[in-house]
C-alpha positions in Angstrom: 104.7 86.9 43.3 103.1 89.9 45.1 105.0 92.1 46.6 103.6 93.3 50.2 102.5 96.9 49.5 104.5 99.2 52.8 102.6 101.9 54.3 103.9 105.1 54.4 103.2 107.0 58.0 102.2 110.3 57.4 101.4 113.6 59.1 98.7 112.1 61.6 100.2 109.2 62.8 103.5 111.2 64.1 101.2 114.0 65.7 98.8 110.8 67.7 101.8 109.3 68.2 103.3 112.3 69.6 100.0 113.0 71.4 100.4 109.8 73.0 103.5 110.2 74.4 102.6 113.5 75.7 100.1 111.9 77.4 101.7 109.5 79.4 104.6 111.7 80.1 102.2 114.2 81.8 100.5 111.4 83.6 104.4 109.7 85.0 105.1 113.2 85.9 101.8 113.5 88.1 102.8 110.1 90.0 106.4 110.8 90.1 106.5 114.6 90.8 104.8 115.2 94.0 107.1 112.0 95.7 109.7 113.9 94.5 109.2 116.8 95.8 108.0 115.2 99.0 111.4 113.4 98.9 113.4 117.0 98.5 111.3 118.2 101.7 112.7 115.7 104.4 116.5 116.3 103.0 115.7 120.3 103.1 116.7 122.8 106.4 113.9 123.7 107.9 114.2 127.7 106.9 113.8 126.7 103.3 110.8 124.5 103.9 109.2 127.4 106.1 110.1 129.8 103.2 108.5 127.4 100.7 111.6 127.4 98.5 111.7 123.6 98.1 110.5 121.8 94.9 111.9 119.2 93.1 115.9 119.6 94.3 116.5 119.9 98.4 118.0 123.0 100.1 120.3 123.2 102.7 120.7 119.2 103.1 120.1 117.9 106.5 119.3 114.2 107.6 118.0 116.1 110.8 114.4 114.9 110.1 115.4 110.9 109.4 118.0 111.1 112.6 114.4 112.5 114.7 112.6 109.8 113.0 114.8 107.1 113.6 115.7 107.7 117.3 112.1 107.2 118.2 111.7 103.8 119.7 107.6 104.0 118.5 108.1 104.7 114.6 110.7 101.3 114.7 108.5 99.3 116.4 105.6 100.1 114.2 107.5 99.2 111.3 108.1 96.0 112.3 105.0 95.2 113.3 103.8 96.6 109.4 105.9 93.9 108.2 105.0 90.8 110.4 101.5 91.4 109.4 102.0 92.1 105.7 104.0 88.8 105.6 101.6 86.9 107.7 98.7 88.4 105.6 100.5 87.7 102.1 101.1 84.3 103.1 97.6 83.2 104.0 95.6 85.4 101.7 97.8 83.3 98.7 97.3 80.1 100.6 93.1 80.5 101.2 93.5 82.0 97.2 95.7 79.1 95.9 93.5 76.1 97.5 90.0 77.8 96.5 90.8 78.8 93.3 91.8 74.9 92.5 89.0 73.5 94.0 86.5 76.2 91.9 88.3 75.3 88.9 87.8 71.4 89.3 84.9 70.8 87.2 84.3 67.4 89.1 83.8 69.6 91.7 79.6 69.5 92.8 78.2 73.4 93.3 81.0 75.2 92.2 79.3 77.7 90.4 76.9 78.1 93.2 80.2 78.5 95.3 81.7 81.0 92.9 78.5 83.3 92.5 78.7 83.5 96.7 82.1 84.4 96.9 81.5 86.7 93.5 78.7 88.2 95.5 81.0 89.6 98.5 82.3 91.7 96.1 78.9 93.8 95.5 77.6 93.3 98.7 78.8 94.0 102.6 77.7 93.9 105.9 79.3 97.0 106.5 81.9 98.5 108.9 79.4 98.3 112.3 78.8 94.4 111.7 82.3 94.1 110.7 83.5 95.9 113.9 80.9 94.2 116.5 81.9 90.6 114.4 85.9 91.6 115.8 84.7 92.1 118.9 82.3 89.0 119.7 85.2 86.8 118.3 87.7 88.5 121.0 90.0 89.8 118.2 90.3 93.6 119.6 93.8 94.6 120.3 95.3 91.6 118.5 97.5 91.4 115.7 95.0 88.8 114.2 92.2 91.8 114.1 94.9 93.0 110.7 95.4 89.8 109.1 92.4 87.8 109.4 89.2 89.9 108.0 90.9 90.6 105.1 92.8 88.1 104.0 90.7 86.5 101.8 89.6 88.5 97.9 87.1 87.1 96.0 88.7 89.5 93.5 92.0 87.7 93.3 90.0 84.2 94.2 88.5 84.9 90.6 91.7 86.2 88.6 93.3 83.0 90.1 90.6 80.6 89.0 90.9 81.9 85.4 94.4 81.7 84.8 93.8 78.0 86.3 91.0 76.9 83.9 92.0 79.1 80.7 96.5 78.7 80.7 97.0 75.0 81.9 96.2 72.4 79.8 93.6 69.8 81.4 95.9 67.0 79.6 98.8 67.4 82.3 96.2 66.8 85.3 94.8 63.7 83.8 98.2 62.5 83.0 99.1 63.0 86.6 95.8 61.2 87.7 97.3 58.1 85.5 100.2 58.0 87.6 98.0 58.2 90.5 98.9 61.6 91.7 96.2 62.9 94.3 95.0 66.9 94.5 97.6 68.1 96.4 100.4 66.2 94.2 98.2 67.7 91.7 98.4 71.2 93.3 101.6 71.2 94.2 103.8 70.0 91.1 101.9 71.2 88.2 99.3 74.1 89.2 102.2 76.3 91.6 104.8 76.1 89.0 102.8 76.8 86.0 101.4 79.6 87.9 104.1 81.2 89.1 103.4 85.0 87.1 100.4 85.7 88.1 100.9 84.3 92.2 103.5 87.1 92.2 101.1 89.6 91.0 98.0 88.6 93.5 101.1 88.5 96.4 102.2 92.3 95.1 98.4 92.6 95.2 98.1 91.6 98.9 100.7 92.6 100.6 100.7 96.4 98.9 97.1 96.3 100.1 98.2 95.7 103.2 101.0 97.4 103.8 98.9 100.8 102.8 96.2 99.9 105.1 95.5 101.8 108.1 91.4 102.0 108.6 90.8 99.0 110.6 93.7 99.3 112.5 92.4 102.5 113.6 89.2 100.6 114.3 90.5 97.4 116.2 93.8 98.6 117.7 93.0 101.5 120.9 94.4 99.9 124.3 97.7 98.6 122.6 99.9 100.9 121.4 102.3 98.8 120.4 100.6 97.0 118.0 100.0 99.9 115.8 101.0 99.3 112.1 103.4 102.2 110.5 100.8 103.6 108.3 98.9 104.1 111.2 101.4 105.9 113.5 101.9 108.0 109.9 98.3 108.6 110.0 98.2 110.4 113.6 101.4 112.1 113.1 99.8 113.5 109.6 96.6 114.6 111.1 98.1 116.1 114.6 96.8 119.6 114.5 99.4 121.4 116.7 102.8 122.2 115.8 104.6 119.9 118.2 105.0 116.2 117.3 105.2 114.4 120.0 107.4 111.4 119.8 108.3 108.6 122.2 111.6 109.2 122.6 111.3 113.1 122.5 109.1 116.0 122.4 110.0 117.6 118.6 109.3 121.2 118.3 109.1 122.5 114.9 108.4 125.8 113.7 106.8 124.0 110.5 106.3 119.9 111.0 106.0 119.5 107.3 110.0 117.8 107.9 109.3 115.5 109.8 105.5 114.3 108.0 107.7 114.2 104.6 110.5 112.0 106.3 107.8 109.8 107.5 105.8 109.2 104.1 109.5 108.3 103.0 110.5 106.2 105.9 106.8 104.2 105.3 107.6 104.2 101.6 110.8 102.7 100.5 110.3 99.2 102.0 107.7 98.2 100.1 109.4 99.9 96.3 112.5 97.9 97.0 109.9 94.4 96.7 109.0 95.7 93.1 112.1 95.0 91.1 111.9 91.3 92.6 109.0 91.1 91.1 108.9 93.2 88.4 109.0 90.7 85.7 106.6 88.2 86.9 104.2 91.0 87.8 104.9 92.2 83.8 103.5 88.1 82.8 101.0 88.0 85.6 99.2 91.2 84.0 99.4 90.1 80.6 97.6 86.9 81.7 94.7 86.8 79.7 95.5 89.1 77.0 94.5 88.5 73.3 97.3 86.7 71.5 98.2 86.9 67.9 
């Protein structure tokens, strides 16, 4: 019998390995620090913040910022229009996902190819933002919610990952044994594709409604008469860019020697809701992006 030969590690795989991990440390710190610190900002007085004595620990704790954040009327409403949309978005961006990438991954299906290279195509090619915008306003969608849930609720990108996962992890033996039984499409759809497919619908629904949730462009394009309809990234966004030193909120003019309080207890108020979704999904976003991957 032969007896497997072990490898010793030397020198050089300790100092790559080391390398490595020195390496994504470094990069974890970039992603991690500056929320931190931005964090330790809207807990910190204002005479620290001025003094620029805040860095990865607060100073002189104070929930004066969140209080001023969270008696204005404008900021609350916004975020729950932010999460109408990004549920009404997730939901039908899966949906118009789900039911396309089934029917592109039927091979009974006549012109599918010629229907994935079009929707392939979108991705390369645009009509741009001027079409886009005159499109919204010829079809009466200005300074309605619909303007931030229908234009972009359809990816080819995800319409593409989802058609793989379809044709390459679920065998083609369970559908025709459901055809035997006389199961239709939906049937089909519904109790063998969805609950096979379960890792990697949690990752294109993290996919969409992070997307969404961080968008803010064409809400500043499509939303001007109706105030209340702006998302919470949005009323971030003109709070952010506000040149003077005075925010001025609904509820209250806020004077502040140094705003940089309040724009720090806003990116944290706009944050949080959409971390706590991740650990829910965590460990079928963990299967959904190994999908695909090379398996020993």
């Amino acid at each position: 019998m032969v007896e497997p030969v072990l490898y010793r590690r030397g020198p050089g795989f300790w100092i790559s390995r080391l390398i490595l991990y020195a390496f994504l440390i470094a990069v974890t710190l970039t992603c991690v620090l500056p929320f931190i610190h931005v964090i330790s900002k809207s807990f910190s007085s204002e005479a620290y913040v001025i003094a620029n004595k805040v860095f990865l620990l607060p100073k002189g704790f104070t929930l004066e910022a969140y209080r001023k954040v969270f008696a204005d009327s404008s900021i609350i409403r916004s975020l729950f229009v932010t999460i109408l949309v990004t549920v009404l978005f997730t939901a039908l961006g899966m949906f118009l996902t789900t039911c396309a990438a089934y029917a592109l991954s039927r091979p009974q299906l006549a012109g599918r190819r010629v229907l994935t290279f079009l929707c392939m195509f979108t991705m390369y090619f645009s009509g741009g933002i001027i079409p886009e915008y005159l499109l919204i306003n010829s079809l009466g969608l200005l300074d309605t919610i619909w303007s931030l849930i229908l234009p972009l609720s359809f990816s080819a990108y995800n319409l593409l990952i989802m058609k793989n996962v379809m044709n390459s992890s679920i065998p083609a033996s369970l559908e025709e044994s459901a055809r035997i039984d006389g199961a239709g499409h939906f049937r089909i759809l519904g109790s063998i594709f969805l609950p096979l497919s379960k890792p990697i619908m949690a990752t294109l629904s993290l996919f969409y409604a992070v997307g969404r949730w961080n968008a803010y462009q064409d809400a500043l394009f499509y939303i001007k008469q109706r105030v209340n309809l702006r998302p919470l990234q949005l009323k971030l966004y003109y709070l952010i860019v506000q040149a003077s030193e005075t925010f001025q909120l609904e509820a209250s003019t806020v004077s502040l020697t140094n705003p940089e309080i309040l724009k720090a207890s806003c990116v944290v108020f706009a944050t949080l809701p959409i971390l706590c979704v991740y650990p829910f999904l965590q460990r079928y976003f963990v299967q959904g992006a190994m999908i695909g991957a090379v398996k020993g």
